[in-house]
C-alpha positions as CSV (number, residue, x, y, z in Angstrom):
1,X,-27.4,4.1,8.1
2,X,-28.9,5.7,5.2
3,X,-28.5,3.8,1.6
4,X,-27.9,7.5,0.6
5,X,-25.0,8.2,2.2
6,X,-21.7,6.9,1.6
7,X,-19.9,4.9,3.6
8,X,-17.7,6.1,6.8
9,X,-13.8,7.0,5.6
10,X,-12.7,5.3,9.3
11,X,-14.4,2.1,8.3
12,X,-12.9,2.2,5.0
13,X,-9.6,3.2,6.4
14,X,-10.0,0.3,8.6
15,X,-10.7,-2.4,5.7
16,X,-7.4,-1.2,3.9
17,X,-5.4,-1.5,6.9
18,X,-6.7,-5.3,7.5
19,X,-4.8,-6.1,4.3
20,X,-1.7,-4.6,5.3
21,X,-1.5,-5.1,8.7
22,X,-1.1,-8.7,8.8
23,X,2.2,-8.1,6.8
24,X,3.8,-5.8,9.7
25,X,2.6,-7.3,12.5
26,X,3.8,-11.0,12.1
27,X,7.7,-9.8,11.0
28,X,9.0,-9.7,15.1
29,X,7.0,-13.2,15.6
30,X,9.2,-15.0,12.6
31,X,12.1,-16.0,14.7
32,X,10.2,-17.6,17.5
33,X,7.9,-19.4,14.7
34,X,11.2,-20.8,13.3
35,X,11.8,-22.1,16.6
36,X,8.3,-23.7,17.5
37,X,8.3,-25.5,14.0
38,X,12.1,-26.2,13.9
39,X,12.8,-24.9,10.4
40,X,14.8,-22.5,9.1
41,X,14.3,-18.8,8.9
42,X,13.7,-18.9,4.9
43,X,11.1,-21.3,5.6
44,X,9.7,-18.9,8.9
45,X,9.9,-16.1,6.3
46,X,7.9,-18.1,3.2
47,X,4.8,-17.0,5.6
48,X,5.7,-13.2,4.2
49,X,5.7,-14.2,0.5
50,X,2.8,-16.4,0.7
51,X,1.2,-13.3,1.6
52,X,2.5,-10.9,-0.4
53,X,1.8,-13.5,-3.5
54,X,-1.7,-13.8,-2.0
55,X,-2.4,-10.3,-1.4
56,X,-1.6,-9.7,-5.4
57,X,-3.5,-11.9,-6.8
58,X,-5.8,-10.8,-4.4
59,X,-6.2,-7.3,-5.9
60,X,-6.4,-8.5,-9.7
61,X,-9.5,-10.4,-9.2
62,X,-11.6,-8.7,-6.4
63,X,-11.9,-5.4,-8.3
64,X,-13.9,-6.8,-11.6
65,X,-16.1,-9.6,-9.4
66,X,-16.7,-6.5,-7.3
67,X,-17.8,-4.2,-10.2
68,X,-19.9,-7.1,-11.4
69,X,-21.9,-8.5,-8.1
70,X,-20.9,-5.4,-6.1
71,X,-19.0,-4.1,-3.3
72,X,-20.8,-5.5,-0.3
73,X,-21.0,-9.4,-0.7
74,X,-17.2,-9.6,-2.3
75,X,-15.9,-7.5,1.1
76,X,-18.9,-10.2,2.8
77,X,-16.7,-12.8,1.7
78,X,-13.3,-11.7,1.9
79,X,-13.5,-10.9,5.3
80,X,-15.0,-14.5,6.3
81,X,-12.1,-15.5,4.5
82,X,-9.6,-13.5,6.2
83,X,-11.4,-14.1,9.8
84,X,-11.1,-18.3,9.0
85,X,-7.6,-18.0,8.1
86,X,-6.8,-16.4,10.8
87,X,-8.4,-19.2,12.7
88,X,-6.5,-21.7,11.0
89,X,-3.7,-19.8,11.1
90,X,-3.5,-19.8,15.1
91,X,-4.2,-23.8,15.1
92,X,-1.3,-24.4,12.7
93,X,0.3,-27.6,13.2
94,X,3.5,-27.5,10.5
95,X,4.6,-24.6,9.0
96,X,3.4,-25.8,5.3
97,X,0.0,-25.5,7.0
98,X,0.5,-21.9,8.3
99,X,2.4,-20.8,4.6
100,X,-1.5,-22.2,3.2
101,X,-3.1,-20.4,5.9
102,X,-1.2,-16.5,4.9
103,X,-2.0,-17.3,1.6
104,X,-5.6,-17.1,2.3
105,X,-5.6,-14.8,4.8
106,X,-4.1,-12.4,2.3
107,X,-6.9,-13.5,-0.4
108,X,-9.5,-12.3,2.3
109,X,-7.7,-9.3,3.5
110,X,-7.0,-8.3,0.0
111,X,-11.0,-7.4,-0.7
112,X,-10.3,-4.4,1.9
113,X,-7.7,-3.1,0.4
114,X,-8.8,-3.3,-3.3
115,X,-12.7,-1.8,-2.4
116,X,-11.2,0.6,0.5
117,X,-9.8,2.5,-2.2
118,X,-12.4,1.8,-5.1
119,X,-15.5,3.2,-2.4
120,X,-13.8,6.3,-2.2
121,X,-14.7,7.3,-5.1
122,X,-17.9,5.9,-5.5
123,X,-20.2,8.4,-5.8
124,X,-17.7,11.0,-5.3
125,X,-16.2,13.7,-7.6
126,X,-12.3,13.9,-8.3
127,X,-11.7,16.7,-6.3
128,X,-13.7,15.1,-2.9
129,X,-12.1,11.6,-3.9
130,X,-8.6,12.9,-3.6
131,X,-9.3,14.5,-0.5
132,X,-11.3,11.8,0.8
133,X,-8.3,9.2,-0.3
134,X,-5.5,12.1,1.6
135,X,-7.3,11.4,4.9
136,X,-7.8,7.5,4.6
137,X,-4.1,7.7,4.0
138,X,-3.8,9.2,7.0
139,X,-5.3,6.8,9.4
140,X,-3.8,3.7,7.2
141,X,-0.1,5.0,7.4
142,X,-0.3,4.0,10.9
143,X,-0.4,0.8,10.4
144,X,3.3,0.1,9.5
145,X,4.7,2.2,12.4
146,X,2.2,0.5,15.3
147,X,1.8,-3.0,14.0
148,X,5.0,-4.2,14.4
149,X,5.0,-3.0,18.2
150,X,1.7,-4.7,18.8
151,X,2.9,-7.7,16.9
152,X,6.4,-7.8,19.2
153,X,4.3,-7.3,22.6
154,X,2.1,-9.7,21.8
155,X,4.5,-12.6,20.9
156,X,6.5,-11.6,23.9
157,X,3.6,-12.0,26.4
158,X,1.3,-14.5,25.1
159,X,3.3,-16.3,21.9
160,X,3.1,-15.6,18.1
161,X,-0.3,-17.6,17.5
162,X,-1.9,-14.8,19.5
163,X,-1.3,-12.7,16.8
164,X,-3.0,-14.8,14.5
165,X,-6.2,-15.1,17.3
166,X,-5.9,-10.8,16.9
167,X,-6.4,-11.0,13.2
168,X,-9.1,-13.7,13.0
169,X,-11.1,-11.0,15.8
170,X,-10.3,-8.1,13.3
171,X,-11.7,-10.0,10.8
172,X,-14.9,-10.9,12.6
173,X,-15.5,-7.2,13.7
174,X,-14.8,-6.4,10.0
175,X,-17.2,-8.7,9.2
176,X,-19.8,-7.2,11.4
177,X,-19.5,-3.3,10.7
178,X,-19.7,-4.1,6.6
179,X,-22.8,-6.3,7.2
180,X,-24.2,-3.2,9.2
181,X,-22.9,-0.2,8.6
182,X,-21.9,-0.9,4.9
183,X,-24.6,1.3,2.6
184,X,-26.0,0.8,-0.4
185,X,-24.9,2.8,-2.9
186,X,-26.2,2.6,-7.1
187,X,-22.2,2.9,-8.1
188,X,-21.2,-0.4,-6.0
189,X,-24.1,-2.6,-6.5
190,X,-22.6,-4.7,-10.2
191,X,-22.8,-4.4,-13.5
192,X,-22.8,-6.9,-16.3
193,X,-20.4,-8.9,-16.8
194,X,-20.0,-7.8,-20.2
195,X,-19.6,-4.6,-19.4
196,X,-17.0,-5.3,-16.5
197,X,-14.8,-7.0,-18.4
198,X,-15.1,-4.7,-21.3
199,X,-14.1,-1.7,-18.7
200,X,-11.2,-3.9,-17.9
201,X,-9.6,-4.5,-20.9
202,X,-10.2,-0.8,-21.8
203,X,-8.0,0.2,-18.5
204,X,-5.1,-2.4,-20.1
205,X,-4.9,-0.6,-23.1
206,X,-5.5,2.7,-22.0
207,X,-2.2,5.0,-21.7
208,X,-3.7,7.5,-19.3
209,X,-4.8,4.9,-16.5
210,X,-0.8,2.7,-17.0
211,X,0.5,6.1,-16.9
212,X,-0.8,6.9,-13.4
213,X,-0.7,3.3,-12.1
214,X,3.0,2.8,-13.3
215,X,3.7,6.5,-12.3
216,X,1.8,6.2,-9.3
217,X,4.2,2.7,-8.4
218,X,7.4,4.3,-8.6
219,X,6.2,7.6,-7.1
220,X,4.9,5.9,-4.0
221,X,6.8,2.4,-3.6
222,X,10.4,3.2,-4.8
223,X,10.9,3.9,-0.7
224,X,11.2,0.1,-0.5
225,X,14.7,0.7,-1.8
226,X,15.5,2.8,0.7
227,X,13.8,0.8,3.4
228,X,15.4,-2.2,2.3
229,X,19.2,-0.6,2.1
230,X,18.6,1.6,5.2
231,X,20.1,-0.6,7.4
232,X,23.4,-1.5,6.2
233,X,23.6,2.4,5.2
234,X,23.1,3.7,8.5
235,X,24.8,0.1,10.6
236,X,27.7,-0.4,8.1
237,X,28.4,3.1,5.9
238,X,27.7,5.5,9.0
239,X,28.6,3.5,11.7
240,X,25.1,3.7,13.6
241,X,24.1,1.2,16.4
242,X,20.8,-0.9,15.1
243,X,18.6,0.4,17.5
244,X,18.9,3.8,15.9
245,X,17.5,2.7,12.0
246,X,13.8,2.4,13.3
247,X,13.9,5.6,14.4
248,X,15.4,6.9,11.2
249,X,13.0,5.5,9.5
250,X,10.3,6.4,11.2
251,X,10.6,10.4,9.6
252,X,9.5,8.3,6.3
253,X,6.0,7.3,7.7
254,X,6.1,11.1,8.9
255,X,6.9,12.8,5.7
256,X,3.9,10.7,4.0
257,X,1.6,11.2,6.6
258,X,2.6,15.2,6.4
259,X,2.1,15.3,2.1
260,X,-1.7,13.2,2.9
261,X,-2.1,16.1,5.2
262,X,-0.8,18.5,2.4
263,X,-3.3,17.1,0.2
264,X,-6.4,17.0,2.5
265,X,-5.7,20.7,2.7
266,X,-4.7,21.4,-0.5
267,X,-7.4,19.8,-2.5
268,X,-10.0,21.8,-4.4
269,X,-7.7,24.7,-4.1
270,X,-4.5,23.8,-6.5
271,X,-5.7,21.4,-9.6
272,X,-4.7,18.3,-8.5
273,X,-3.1,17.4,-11.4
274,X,-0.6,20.2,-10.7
275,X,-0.1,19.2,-7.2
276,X,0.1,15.9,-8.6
277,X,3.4,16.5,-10.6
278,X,4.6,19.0,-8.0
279,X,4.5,16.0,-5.4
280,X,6.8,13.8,-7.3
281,X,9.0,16.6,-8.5
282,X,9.6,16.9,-4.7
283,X,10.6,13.9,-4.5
284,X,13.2,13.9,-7.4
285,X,14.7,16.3,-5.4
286,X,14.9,14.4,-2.6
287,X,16.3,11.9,-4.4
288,X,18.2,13.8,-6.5
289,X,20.2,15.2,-3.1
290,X,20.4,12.1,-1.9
291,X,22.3,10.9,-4.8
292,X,24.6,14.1,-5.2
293,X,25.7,13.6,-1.1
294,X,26.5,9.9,-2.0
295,X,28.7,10.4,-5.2
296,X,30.4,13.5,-3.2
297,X,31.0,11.8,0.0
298,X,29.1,13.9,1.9
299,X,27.0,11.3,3.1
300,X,25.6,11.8,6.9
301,X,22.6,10.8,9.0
302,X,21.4,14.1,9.6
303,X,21.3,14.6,5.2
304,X,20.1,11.2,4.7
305,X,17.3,11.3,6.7
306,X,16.5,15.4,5.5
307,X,16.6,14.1,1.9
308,X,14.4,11.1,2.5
309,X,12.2,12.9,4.3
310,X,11.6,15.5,1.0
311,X,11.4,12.3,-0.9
312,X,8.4,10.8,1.5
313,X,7.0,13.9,1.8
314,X,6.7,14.1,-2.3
315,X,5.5,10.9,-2.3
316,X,3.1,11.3,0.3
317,X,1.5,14.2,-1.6
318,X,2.1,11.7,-5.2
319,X,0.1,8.8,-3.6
320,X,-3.4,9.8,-3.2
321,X,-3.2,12.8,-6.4
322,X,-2.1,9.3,-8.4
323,X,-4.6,7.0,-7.3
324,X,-7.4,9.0,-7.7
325,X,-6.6,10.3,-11.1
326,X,-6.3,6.4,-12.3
327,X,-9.8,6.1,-10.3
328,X,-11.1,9.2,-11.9
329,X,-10.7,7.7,-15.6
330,X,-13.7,5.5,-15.7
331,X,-16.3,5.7,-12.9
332,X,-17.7,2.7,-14.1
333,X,-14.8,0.9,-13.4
334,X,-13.5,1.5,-9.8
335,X,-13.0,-1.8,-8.4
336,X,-11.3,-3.2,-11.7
337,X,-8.5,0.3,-11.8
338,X,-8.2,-0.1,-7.9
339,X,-7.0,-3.7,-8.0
340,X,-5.0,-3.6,-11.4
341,X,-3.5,-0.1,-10.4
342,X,-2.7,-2.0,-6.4
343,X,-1.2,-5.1,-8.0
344,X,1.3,-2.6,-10.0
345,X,2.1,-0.7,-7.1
346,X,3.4,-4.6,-5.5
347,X,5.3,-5.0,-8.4
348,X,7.0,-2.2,-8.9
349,X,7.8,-2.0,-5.6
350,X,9.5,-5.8,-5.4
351,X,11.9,-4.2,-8.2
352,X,12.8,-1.3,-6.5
353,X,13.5,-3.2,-3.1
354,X,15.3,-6.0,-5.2
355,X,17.3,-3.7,-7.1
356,X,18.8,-1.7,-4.5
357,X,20.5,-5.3,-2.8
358,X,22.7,-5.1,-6.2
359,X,26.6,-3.9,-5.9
360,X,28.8,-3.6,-2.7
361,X,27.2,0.3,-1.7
362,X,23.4,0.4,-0.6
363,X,23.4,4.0,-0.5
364,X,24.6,4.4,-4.1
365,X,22.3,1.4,-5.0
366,X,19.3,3.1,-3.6
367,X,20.1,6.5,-4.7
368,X,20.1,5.1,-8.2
369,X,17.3,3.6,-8.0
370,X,14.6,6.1,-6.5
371,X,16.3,9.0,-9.0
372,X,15.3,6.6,-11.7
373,X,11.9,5.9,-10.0
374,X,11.3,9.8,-9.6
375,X,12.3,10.5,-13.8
376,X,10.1,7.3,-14.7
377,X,7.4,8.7,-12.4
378,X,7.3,12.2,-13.8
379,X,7.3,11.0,-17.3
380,X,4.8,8.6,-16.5
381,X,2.3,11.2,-15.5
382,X,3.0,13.8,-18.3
383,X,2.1,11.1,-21.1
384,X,-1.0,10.0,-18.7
385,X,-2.5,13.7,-18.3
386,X,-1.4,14.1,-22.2
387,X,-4.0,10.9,-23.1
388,X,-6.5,11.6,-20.0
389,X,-9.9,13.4,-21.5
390,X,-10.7,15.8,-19.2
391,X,-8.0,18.6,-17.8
392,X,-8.8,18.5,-14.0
């Protein structure tokens, strides 16, 4: 491949998804590794948080080491990382062991998912960027809806350390198409460190980047609350069988991937930080409905799912507009925003999903909640285009 030319969006898409998919695909495996180890299912499910722990401290540091010794050896060495623990992983003797091993599986698939995002937009404009980031989200959001299928037949037909041998190959492969098909280019290949860390405590302080990175959180992962609730809503409130809630859910994955599609379409056409606000305003609504059929009593499957389908399909238009605008800021400093503005997306969306356990009604608990994470959002992103430099 040409130095010139950037690199694929499928083998980006595919280094995003490595960090990700080792979250979905283990979750049908956890009762059978609770078995083989003897332990309890807290224990079984301490694999998740080690993980999700790993995977944000993950995103904090890989983005200024990458902007200092550039993209290519940092995703080099996270995916070794990954490919090893996924190794070590599948030869786990103890659970402790296999808690250590997710942990640094999630520090290695964590480089994918911070420099994905950050190569996007290296050597890109904002309006290509967002439309670049629209159709990456398209291939990514299929992770969640096929990896726990994989992850199921898998540990049905050939255990749950199979999984792990899957991950350590998907690292290896990962391993092989950066070392070859990675390019060059002058925006990825470091800076000073003076200058990195410089860039990084200017994104800190700077209103216009936390007001797309917090705006962008709530815009994008206040769905956890819904996610999180949506079983007792539809098992216990409507009286649905279990087998139905995947499907229910599954309109959410199809709402985002129809607002990325929006977006991929939409871009260069409608400034983006219009379709940016009229994304999340979407989702308000959404929300906002949600809410109104709650407190009315009018709540039903067929409005739950239309309203959170509105909401997903806002936030699947909010997503990409959000992350590129926090990108867009400082060109200088993609890998630092990518990581900072990922690791606030984690958090934000551990409140939302914790908040909407609280009180004796998940439906009113998660209507609350993703109504407040819409207004928050929205006001997030008018004070972050008020302090941004240039109107776009």
């Amino acid at each position: 491949m040409s130095p010139s030319k950037p690199a694929p969006i499928w083998l980006l898409a595919l280094l995003t998804l490595s960090g990700t998919m080792a979250i979905h695909i283990f979750v049908p495996a956890l009762p059978q590794v609770a078995a083989a180890f003897g332990t309890t299912a807290s224990a079984a499910q301490m694999t998740l948080s080690a993980y999700i722990v790993g995977l944000a401290l993950a995103q904090i540091v890989y983005g200024p080491i990458a902007d200092h010794i550039g993209r290519r050896p940092v995703l080099i060495a996270g995916m070794a990382i990954y490919a090893l623990a996924g190794a070590a992983a599948f030869a786990a003797p103890s659970i402790q062991v296999l808690i250590v091993a997710r942990f640094f599986e999630a520090l290695g698939g964590g480089s994918g998912l911070v420099l994905g995002r950050a190569m996007v937009r290296d050597g890109a404009g904002p309006e290509d960027a967002a439309r670049k980031l629209s159709l990456m989200n398209l291939i990514v959001m299929a992770g969640p809806g096929i990896s726990p299928l994989v992850g199921a037949g898998l540990a049905a037909a050939t255990g749950w350390r199979s999984i792990f041998l899957l991950l350590c190959l998907l690292g290896l492969v990962n391993l092989a198409l950066v070392w070859r098909r990675l390019p060059r280019v002058p925006q990825a290949e470091g800076r000073s460190l003076r200058v990195v860390m410089a860039n990084y405590v200017a994104l800190l302080g700077s209103p216009g980047f936390l007001g797309y990175a917090i705006g962008g959180g709530f815009a994008t992962t206040a769905l956890y609350a819904y996610v999180g609730a949506a079983p007792f809503i539809f098992i216990n409130q409507l009286h649905r069988p279990s087998g139905e809630v995947a499907v229910y859910l599954a309109f959410n994955i199809l709402g985002a991937w129809l607002g990325s599609l929006t977006v991929s379409r939409l871009a260069g056409r409608i400034r983006m930080r219009r379709l940016l606000v009229a994304g999340n305003l979407l989702s308000c609504l959404g929300a906002g409905l949600f809410l109104l059929a709650v407190l009315t009593g009018w709540l039903s499957v067929p409005l739950t799912v239309a309203t959170m389908l509105v909401f997903s399909y806002g936030a699947g238009i909010a997503s990409p507009m959000a992350l590129s605008e926090a990108l867009n800021l400082n060109p200088a400093a993609t890998g630092s925003a990518s990581g900072l503005y990922g690791c606030v997306q984690m958090v934000i969306g551990a409140i939302c999903a914790a908040l909407s356990g609280i009180g004796g009604n998940p439906a009113l608990a998660a209507a609350l909640v993703m109504t407040a994470a819409g207004i928050i959002a929205q006001l997030s992103f008018w004070i972050s285009q008020r302090y941004a430099a240039d109107p776009a």
